[in-house]
Backbone bond lengths (Angstrom), bond angles and torsions (degrees), N, CA, C in turn:
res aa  C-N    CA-C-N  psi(-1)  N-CA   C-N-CA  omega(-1)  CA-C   N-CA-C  phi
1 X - - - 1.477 - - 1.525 109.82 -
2 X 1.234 126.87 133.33 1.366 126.97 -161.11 1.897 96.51 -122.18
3 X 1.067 110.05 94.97 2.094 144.47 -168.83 1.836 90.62 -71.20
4 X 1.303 101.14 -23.63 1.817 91.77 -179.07 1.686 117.68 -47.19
5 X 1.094 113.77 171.23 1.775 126.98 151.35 1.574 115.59 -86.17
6 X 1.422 101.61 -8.68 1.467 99.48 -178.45 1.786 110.16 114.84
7 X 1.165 116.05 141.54 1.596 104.92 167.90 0.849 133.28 -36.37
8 X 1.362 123.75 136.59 1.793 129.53 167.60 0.878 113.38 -134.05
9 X 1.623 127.32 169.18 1.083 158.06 -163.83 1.771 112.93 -80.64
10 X 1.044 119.29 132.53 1.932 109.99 170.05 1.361 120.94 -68.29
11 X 1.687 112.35 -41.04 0.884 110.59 173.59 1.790 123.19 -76.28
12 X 1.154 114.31 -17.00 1.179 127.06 170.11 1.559 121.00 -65.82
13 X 1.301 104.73 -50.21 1.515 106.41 177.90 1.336 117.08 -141.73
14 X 1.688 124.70 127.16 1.316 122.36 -177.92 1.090 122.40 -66.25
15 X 1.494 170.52 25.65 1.094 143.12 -134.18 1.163 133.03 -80.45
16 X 1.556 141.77 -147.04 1.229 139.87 162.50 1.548 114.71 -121.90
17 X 1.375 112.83 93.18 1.618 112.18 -146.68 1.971 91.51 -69.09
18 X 1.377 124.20 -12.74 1.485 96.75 -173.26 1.578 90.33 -109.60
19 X 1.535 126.23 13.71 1.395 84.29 161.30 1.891 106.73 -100.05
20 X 1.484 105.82 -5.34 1.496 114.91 176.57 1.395 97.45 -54.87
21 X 1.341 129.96 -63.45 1.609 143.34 -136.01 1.940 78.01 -79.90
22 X 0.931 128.41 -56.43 1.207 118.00 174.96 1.288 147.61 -54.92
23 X 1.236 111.62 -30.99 1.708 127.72 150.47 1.389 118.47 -73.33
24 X 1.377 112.03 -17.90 1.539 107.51 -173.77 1.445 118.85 -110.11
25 X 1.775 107.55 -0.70 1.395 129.38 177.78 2.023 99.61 -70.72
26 X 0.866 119.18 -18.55 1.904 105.90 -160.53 1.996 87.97 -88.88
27 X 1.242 107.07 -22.85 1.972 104.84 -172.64 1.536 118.64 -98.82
28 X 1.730 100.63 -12.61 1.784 102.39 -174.92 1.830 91.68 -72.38
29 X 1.632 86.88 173.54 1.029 119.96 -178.03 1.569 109.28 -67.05
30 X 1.688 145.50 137.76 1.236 139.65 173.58 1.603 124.87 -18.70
31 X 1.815 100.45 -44.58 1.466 92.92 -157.31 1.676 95.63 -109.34
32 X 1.700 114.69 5.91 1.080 85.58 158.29 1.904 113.53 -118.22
33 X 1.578 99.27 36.26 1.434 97.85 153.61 1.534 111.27 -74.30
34 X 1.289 112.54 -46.96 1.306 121.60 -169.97 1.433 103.78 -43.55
35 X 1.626 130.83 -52.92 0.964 143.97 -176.77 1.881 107.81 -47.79
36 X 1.106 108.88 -50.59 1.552 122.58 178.16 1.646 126.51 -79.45
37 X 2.040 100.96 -2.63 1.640 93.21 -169.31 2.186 68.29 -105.72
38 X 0.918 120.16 -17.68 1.839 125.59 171.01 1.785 114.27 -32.32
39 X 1.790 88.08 -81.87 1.420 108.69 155.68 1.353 120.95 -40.03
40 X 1.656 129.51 -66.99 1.719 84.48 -159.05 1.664 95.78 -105.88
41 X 1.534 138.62 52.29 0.946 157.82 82.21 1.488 103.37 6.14
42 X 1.396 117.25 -108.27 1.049 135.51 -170.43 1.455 111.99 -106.60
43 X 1.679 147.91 75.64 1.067 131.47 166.19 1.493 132.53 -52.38
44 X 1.708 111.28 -29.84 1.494 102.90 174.03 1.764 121.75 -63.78
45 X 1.404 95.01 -40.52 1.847 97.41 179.19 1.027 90.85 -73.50
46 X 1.172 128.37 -53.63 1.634 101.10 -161.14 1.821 135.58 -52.60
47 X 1.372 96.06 -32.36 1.547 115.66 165.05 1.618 118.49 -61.40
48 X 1.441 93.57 -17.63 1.680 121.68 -155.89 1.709 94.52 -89.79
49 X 1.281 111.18 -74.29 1.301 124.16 -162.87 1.942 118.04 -56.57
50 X 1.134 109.28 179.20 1.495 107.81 -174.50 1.337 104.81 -104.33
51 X 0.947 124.75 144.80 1.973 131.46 -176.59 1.548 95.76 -36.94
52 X 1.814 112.72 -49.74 1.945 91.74 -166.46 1.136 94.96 -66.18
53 X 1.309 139.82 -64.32 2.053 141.79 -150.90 1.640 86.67 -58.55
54 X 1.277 123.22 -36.69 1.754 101.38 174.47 2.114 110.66 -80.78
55 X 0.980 114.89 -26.84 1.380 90.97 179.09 1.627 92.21 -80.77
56 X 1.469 132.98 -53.83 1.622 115.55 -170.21 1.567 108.65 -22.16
57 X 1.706 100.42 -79.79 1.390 110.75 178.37 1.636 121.59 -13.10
58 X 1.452 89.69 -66.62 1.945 84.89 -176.76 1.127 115.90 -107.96
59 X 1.666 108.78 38.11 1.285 108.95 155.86 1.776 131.03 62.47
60 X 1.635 91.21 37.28 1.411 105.79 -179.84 1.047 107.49 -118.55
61 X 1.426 107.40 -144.92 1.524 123.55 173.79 1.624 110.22 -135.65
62 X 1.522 108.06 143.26 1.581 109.96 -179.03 1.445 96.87 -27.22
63 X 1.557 126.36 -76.82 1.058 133.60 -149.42 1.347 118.77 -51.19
64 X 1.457 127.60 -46.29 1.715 138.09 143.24 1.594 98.83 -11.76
65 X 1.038 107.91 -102.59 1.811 116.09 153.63 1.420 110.52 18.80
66 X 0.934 118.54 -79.82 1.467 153.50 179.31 1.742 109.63 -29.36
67 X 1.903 88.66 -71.46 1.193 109.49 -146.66 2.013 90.32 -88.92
68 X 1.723 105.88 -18.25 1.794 86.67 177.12 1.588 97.23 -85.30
69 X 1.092 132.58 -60.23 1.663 113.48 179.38 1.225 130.05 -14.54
70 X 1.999 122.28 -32.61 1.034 134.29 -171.07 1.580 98.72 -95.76
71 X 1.352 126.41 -23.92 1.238 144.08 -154.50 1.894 94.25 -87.59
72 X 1.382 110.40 -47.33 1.513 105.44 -173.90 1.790 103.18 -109.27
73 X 1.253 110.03 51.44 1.355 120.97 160.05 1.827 113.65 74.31
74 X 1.014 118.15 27.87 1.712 117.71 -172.77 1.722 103.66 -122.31
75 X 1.394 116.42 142.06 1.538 94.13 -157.57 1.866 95.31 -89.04
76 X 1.366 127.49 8.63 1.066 113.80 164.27 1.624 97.55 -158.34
77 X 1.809 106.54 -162.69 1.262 112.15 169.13 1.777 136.10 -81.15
78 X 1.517 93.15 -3.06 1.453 101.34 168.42 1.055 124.11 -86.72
79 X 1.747 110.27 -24.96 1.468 119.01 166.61 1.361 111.29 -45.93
80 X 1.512 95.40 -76.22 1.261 110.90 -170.13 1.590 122.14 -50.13
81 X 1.358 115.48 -24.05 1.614 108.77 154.45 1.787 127.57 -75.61
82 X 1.289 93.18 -27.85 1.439 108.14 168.23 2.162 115.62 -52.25
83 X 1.286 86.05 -43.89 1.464 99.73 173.90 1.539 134.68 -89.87
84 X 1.731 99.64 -14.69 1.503 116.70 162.73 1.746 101.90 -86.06
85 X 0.821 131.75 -42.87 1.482 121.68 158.40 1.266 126.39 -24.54
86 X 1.821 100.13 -87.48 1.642 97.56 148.37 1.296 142.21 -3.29
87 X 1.193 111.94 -59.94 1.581 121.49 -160.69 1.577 95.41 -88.05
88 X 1.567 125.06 -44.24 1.147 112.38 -172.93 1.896 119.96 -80.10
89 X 1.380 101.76 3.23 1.290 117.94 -175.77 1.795 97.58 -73.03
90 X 1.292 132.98 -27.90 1.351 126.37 153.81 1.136 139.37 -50.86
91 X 1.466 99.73 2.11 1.727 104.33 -162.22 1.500 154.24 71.48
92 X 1.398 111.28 131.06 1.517 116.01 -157.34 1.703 104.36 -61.69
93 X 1.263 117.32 1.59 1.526 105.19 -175.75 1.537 102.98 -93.93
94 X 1.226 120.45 -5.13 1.287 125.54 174.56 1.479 122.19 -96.66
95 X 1.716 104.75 -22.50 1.688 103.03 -177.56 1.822 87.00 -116.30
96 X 1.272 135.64 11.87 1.982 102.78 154.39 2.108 97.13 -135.67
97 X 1.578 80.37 151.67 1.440 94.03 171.01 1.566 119.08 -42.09
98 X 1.106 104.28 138.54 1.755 98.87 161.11 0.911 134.48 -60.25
99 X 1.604 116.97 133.01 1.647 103.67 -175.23 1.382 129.18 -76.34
100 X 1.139 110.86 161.49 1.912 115.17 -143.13 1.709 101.70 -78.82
101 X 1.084 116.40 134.52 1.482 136.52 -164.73 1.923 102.30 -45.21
102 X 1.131 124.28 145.19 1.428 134.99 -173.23 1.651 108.52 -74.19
103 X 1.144 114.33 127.91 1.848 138.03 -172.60 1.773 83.29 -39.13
104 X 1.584 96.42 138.49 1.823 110.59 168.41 1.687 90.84 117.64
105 X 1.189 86.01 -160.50 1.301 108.59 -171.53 1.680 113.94 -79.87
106 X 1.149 131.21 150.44 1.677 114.08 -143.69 2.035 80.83 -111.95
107 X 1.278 90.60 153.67 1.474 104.62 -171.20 1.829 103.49 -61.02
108 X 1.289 122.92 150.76 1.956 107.76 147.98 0.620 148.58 -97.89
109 X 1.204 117.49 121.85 1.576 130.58 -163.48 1.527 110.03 -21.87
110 X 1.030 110.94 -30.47 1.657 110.29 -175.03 1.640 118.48 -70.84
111 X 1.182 97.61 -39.23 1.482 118.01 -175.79 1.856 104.04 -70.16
112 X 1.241 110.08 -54.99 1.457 135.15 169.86 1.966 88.07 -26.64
113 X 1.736 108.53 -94.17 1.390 107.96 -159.25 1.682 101.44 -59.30
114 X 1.500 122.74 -13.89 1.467 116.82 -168.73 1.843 91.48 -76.24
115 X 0.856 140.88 -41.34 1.344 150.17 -150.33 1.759 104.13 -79.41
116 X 1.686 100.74 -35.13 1.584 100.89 179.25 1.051 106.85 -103.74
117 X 1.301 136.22 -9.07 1.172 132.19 125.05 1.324 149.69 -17.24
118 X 1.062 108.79 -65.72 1.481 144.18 147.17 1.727 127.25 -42.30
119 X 1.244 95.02 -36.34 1.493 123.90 -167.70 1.954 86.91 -86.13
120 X 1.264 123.89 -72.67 1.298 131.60 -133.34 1.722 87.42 -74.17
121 X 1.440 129.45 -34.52 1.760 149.61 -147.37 1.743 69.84 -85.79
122 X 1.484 123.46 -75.49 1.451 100.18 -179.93 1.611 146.05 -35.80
123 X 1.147 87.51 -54.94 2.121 94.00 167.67 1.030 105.73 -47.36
124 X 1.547 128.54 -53.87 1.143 110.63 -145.71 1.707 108.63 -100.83
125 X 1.386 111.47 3.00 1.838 113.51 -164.48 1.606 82.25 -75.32
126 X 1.362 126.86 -68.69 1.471 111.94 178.68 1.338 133.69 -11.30
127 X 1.096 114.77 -67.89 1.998 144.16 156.01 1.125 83.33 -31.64
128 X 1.405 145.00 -99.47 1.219 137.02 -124.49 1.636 117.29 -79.48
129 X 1.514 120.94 -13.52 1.065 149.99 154.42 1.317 121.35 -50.70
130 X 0.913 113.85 -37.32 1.731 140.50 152.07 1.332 137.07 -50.27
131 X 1.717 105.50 -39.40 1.445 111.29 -126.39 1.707 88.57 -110.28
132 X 1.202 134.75 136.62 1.096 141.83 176.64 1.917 115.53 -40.19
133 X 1.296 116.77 57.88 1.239 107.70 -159.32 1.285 109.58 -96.71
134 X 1.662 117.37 4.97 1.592 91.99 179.14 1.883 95.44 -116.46
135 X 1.205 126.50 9.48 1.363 134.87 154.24 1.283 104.54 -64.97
136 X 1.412 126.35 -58.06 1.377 124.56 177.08 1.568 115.93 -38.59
137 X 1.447 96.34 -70.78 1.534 108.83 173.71 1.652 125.87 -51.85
138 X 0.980 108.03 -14.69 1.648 124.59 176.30 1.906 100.90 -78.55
139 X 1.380 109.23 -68.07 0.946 106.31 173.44 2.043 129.93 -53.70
140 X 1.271 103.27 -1.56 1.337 111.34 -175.74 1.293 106.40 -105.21
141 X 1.348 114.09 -23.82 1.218 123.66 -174.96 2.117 111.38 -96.33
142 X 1.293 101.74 -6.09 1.370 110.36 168.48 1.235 113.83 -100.33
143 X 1.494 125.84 -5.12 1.489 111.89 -150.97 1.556 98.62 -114.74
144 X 1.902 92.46 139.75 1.709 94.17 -177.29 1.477 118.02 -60.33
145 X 1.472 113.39 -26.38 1.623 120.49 171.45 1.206 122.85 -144.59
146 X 1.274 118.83 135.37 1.711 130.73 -157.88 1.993 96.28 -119.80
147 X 1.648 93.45 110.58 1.670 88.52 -173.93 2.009 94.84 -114.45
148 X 1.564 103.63 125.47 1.618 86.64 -179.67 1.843 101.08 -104.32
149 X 1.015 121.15 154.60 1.331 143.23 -161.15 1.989 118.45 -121.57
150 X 1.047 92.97 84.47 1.892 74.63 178.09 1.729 98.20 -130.68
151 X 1.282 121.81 171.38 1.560 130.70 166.00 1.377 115.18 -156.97
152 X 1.588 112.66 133.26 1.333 126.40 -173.80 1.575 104.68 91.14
153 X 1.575 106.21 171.58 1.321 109.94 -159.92 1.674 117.95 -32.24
154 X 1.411 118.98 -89.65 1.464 115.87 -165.63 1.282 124.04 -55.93
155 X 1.389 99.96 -59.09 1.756 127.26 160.78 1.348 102.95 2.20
156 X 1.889 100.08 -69.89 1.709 100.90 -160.62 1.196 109.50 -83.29
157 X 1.352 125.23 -28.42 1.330 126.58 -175.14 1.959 111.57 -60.38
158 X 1.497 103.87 -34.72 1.436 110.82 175.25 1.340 139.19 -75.57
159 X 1.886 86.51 -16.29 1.705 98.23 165.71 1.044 114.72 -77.76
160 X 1.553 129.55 -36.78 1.253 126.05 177.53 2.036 103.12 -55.55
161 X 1.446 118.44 -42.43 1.342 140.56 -140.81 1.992 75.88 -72.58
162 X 1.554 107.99 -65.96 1.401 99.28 176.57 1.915 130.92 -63.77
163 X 1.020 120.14 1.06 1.464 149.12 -178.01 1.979 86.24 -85.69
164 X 0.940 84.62 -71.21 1.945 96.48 -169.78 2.034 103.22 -41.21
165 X 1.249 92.53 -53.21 1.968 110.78 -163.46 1.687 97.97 -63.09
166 X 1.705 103.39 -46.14 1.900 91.20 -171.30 1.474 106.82 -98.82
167 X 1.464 116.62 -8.29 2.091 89.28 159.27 1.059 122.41 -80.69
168 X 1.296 122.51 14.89 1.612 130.35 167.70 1.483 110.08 -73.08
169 X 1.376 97.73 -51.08 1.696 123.19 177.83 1.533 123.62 -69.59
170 X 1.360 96.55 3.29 1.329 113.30 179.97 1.735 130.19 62.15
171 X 1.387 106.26 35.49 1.439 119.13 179.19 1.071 103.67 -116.26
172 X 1.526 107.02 165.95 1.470 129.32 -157.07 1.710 104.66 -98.23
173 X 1.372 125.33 94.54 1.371 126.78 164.65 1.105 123.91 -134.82
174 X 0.937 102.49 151.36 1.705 120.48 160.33 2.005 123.62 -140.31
175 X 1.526 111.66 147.71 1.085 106.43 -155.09 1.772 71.75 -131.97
176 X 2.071 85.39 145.58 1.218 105.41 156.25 1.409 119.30 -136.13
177 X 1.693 131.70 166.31 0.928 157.17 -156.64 1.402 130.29 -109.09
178 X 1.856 94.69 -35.37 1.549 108.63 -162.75 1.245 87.50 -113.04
179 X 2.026 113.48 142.07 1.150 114.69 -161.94 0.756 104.30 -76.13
180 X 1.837 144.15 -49.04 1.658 149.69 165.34 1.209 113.79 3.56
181 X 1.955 100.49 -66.95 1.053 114.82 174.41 1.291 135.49 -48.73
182 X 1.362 125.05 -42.33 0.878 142.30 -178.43 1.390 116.61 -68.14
183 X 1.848 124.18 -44.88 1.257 100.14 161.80 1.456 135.54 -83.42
184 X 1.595 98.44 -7.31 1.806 102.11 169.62 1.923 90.96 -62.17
185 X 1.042 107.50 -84.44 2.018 91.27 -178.90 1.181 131.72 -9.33
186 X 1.187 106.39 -41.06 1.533 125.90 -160.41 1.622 96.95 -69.27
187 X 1.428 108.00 -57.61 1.316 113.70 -157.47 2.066 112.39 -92.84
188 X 1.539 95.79 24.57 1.168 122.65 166.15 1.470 115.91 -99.35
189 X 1.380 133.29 -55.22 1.192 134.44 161.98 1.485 125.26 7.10
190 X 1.407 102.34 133.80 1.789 95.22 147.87 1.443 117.14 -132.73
191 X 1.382 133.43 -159.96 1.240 147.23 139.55 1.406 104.57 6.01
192 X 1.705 108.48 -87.06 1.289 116.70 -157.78 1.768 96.75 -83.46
193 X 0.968 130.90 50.32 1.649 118.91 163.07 1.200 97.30 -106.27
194 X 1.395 113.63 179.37 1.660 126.59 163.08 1.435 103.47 -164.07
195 X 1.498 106.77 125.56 1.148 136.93 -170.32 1.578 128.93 -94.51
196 X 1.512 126.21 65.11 1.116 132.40 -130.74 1.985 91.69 -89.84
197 X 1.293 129.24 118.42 1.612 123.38 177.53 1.350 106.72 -129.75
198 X 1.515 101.12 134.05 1.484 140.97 -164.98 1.614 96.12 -79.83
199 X 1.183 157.09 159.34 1.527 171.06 136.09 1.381 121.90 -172.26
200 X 1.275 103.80 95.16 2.059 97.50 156.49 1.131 117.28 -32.02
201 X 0.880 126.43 -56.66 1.797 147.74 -162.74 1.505 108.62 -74.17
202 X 1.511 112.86 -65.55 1.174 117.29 -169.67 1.541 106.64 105.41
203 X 1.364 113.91 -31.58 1.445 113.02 -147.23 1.771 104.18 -125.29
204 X 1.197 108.12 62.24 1.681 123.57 167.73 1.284 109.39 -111.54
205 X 1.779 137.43 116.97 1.099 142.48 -133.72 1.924 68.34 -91.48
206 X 1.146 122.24 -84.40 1.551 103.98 -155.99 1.784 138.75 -32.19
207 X 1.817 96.86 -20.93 1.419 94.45 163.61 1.534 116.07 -74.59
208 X 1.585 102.77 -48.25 1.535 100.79 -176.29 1.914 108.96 -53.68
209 X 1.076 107.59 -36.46 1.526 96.12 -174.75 1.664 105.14 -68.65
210 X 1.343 121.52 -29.62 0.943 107.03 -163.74 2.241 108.83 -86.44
211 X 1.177 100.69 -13.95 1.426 130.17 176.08 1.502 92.27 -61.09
212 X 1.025 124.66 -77.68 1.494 142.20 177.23 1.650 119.65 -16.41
213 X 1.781 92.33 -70.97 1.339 109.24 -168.00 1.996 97.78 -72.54
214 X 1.375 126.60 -0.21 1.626 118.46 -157.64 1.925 70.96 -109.53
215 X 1.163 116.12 -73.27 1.663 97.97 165.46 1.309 136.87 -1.81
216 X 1.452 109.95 -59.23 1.718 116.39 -173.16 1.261 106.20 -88.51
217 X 1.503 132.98 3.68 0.980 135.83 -171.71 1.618 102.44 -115.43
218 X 1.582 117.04 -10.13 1.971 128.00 -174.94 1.230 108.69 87.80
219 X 0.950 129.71 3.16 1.317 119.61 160.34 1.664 145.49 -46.66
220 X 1.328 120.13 117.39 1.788 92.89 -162.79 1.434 108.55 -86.03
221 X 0.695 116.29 155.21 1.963 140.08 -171.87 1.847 115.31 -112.66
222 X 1.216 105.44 108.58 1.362 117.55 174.97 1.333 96.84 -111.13
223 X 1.414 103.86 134.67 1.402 105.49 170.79 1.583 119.99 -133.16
224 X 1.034 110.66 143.24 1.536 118.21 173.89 1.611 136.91 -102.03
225 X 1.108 129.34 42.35 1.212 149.23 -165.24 1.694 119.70 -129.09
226 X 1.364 97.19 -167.10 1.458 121.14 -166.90 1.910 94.86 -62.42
227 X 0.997 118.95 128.52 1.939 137.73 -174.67 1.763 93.57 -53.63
228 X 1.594 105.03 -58.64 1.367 106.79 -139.28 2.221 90.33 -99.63
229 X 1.158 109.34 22.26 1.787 109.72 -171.16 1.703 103.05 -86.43
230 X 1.301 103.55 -168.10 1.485 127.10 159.78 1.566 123.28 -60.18
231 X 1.657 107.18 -45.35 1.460 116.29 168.96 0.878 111.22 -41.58
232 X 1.352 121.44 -66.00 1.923 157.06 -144.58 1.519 88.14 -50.99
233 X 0.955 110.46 -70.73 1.676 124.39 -179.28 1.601 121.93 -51.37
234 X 1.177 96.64 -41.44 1.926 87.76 169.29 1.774 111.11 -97.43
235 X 1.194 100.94 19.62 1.869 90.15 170.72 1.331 104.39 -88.63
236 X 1.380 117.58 172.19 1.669 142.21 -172.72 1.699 84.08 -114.27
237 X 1.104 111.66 -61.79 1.250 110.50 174.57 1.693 120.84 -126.33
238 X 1.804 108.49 146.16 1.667 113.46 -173.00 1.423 99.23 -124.76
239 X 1.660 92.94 136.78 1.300 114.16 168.47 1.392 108.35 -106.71
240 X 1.274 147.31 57.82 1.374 156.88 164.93 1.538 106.57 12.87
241 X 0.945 122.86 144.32 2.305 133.25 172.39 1.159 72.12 -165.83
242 X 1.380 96.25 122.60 1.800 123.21 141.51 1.552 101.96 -120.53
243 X 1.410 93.83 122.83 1.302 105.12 163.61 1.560 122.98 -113.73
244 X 1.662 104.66 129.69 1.763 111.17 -175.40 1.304 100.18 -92.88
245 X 1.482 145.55 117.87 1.398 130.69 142.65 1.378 119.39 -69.27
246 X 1.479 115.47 141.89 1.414 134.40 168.36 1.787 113.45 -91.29
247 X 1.165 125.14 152.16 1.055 98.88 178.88 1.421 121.06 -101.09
248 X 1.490 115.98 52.00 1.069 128.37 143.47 1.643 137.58 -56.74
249 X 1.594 123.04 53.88 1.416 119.44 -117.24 1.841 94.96 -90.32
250 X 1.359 112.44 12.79 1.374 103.75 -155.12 1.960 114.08 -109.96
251 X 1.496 100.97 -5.70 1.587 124.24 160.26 1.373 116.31 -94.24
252 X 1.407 101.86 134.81 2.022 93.88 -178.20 1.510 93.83 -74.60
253 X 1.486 77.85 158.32 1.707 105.40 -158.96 1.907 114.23 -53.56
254 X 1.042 108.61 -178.85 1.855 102.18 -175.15 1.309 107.14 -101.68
255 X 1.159 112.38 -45.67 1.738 125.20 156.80 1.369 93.91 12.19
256 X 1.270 119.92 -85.17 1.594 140.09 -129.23 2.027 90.78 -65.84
257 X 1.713 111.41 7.78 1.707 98.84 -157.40 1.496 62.86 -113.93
258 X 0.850 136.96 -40.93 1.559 135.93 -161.49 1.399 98.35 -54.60
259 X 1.367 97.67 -58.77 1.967 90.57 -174.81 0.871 128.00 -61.98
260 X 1.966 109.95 -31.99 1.210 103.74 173.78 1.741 131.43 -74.50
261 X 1.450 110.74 -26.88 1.664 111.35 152.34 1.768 119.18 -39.55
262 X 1.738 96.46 -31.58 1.461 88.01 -164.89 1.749 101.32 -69.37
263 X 1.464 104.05 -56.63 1.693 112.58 167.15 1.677 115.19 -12.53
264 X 1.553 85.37 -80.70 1.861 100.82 -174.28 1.387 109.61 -46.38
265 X 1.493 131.95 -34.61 1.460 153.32 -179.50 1.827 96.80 -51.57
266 X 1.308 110.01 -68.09 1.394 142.25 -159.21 1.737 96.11 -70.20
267 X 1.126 123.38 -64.53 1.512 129.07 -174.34 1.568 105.46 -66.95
268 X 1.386 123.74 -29.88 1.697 122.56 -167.95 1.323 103.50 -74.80
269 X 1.539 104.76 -35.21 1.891 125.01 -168.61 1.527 91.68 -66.80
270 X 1.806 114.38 -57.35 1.905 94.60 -177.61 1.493 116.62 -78.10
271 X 0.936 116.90 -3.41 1.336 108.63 -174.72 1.997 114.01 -92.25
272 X 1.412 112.57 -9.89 1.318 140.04 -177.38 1.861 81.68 -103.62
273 X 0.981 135.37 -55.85 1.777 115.92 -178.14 1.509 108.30 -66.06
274 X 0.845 161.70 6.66 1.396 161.55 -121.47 2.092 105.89 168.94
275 X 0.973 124.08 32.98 1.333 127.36 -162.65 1.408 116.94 -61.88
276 X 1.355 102.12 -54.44 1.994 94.88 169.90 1.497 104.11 -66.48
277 X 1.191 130.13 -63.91 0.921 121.07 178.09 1.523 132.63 -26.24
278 X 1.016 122.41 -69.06 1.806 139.53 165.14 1.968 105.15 -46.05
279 X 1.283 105.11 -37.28 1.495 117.40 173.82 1.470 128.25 -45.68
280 X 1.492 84.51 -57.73 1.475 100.41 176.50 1.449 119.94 -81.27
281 X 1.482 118.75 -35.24 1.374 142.79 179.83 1.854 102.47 -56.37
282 X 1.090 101.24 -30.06 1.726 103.39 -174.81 1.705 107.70 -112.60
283 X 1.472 114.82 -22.55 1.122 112.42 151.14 2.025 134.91 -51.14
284 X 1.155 105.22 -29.27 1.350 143.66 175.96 1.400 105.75 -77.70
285 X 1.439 133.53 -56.27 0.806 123.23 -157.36 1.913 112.50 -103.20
286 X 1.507 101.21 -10.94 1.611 124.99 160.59 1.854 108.02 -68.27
287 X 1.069 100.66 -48.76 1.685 106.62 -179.55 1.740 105.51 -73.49
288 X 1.477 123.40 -23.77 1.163 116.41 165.51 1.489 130.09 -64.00
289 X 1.391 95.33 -41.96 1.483 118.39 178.90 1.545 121.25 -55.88
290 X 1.467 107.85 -53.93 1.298 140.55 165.85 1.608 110.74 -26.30
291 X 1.646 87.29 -62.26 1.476 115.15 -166.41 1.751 99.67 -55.72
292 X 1.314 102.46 -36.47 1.470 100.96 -171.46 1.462 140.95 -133.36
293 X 1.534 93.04 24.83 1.321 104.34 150.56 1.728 113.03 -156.52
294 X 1.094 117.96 11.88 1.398 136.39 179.18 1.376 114.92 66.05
295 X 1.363 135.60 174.62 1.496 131.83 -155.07 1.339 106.96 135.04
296 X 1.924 103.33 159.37 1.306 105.10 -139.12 1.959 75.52 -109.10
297 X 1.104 119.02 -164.92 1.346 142.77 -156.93 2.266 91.66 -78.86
298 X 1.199 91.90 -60.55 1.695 84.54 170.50 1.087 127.84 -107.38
299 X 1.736 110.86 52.81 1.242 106.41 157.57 1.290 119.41 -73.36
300 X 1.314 121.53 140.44 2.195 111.78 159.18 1.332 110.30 -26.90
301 X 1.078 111.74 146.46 1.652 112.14 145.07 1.629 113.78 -102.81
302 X 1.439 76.55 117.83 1.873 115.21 174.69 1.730 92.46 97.23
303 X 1.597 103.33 -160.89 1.931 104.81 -175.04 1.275 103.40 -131.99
């Protein structure tokens, strides 16, 4: 029984050929399950191999071959290797189980994320030791408006995280999330703004576009990402994140501590250029706190 909509096009429609081959494996025909328990078996050979060494293998016939490629939406068998390629181009830590924990007593989990933790704050303290951070901070500390920029998990959560650190410090920001937003902002700018953007990667077409358009307008660009990306290249100033994944794939990533050292790095530097200032500004805002919910001399300010 062939569960498809019928062939399509690659360029027409992206899909996810192993979660297709997987929903559509319980209705095919017997021998071209075989064909599909083959595939995600092994996705690299399989993308790898030639239609006969894949029907030998699972014990079909070219034509089987043939007829599941057409069966899980690809209009032939080149597609469909074209698209097992693809998929395995994400990596084997994502398509096999992890291998099973080492004889003894099993590590804890705590120690586990504390360790890559630990691990990622190292790579990158070097980098930041490096990294032009009190130019950055100069420029944040001159600029009539400070807009921070991130999208997707950490990114956005850290623009807000840097939004939080400099209205303490008494500068003028606001951070957004939504890309729209971001280039209507963008193309508000002047001279004196500075446009501070969050990316592991570097390489999300809506920041770079929106990086771009705050550029042609003079805007300066601090960036926080990958050294060697797309970002890297349109900053005025770089705050370096390298991020290593382990293939521990099932904790969000450590990265996100990296950036945030880079932040705390970046905000301590203006707030140390500006000293009475920042002094009093947090003095103020400790005596507010105080005022209203009580607390001893080292409490945080805020929770």
């Amino acid at each position: 029984m062939n569960t498809a909509a019928g062939p399509v096009s690659l360029d027409a429609v992206n899909f996810d050929i192993v979660a297709r081959i997987t929903e559509c494996a319980p209705g095919l025909r017997p021998a071209e399950r075989q064909v599909a328990a083959l595939i995600l078996d092994d996705l690299v050979q399989a993308a790898r191999a030639p239609i006969g060494e894949l029907a030998e293998r699972a014990g079909v016939s070219i034509a089987t071959v043939t007829r599941f490629a057409k069966a899980v939406g690809c209009l032939d068998v080149r597609e469909l290797k074209l698209r097992l390629a693809q998929a395995a181009a994400v990596g084997q830590r994502f398509l096999r189980a992890s291998a099973p924990p080492a004889p003894g007593a099993p590590e804890p989990l705590a120690t586990r994320v504390f360790d890559e933790v630990h691990a990622a704050l190292a790579r990158n303290h070097e980098l930041l030791c490096q990294a032009p951070v009190a130019q950055a901070a100069a420029a944040l500390r001159d600029a009539r408006m400070i807009y921070a920029f991130g999208l997707g998990g950490g990114s956005t959560a850290l623009a807000d995280e840097l939004r939080f650190r400099l209205v303490r410090l008494g500068r003028p920001v606001a951070s957004y999330q939504d890309s729209l937003l971001q280039r209507m902002v963008a193309s508000t700018v002047s001279r004196d703004c500075v446009i501070v953007v969050l990316s592991i990667s570097g390489r999300v077409p809506e920041l770079l576009d929106a990086c771009r358009i705050a550029r042609d307008y003079g805007a300066t660009v601090i960036a926080l990402t990958a050294p060697a990306s797309p970002l890297a290249a349109l900053a005025d100033w770089l705050l370096p994140i390298v991020a290593s994944e382990t293939d521990f794939i099932y904790k969000p990533s450590s990265s996100r501590y990296a950036m945030m050292m880079a932040l705390d790095v970046l905000v301590t530097e203006l707030a140390l250029s500006q000293p009475d200032e920042s002094r009093e500004l947090l003095r103020r805002m400790k005596h507010t706190l105080d005022a209203h919910r009580g607390g001893g001399e080292r409490q945080p300010l805020g929770d």
